[in-house]
C-alpha positions, 0 to 999 in steps of 0.5 A: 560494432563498438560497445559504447561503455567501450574503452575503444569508444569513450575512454576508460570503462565506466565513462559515459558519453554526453547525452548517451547515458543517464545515472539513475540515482542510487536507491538507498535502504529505506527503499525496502520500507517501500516495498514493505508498504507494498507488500502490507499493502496487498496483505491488508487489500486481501484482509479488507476483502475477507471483512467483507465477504464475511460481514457479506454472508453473515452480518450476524458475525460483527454484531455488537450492541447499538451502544458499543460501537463508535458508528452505527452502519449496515453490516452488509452495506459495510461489507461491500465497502471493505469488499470493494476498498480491500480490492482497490487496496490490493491493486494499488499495492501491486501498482506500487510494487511496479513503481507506479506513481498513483499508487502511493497517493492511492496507498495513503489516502487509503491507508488513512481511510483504513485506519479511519474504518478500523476505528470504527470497528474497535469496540467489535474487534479491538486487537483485530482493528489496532493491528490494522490501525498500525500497518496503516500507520506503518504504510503511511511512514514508509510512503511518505518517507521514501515512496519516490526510491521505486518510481518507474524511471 
């Protein structure tokens, strides 16, 4: 049996025969923005489902008077949102860790909603919701950057 990268076989070790082996293009630094972005990703998939959970069990926590907030909601329905968002959230960015495709469009489209959300909530908690508003902005940069250095190949 012969290694193909073989000198035996091919020539010179580090020649490739035509058609036997593809180079993957050589991923750069910024991929490591991407795996950031996964990684706040899954931190605020599990933020998102703590809001939830705690505007679940008690809607009293997020009360604020009907002239300081930016939307008027439903505390317990906006639980279930941030409940079932911070999961999806958490799963795309465990997709995205595995280089799947869909969770960068996934991790965007949701980072925009999270920051949208965050907005809404910045007259209950202000430095909790700019600081969400921020990674949001951060996951953002790095998928649209630099998303496609850890595509599954």
């Amino acid at each position: 049996m012969t290694d193909p990268r073989s000198t035996a076989a091919y020539g010179s070790p580090g020649q490739y025969a035509p058609g036997q082996f593809t180079q993957t293009p050589e991923t750069s630094g910024w991929a490591g923005w991407v795996v950031f972005a996964g990684t706040l990703m899954i931190m605020l998939g599990v933020f998102h489902a703590i809001q939830g959970v705690v505007a679940l069990f008690n809607d009293q926590y997020y009360l604020v008077g009907a002239s300081g907030l930016t939307l008027q909601l439903d505390y317990s329905a906006w639980g279930w949102v941030h409940l079932i968002g911070g999961v999806v959230v958490l799963l795309a960015g465990f997709g995205l860790l595995a280089g799947q495709t869909w969770a960068r469009v996934v991790g965007v489209l949701l980072a925009i909603l999270s920051a949208v959300a965050n907005f809404a909530f910045v007259a209950a908690y202000p430095v909790w919701s700019i600081v969400m508003i921020a990674l949001d902005v951060l996951i953002i940069f790095a998928l649209t950057a630099h998303g496609q250095e850890l595509r599954k190949r």
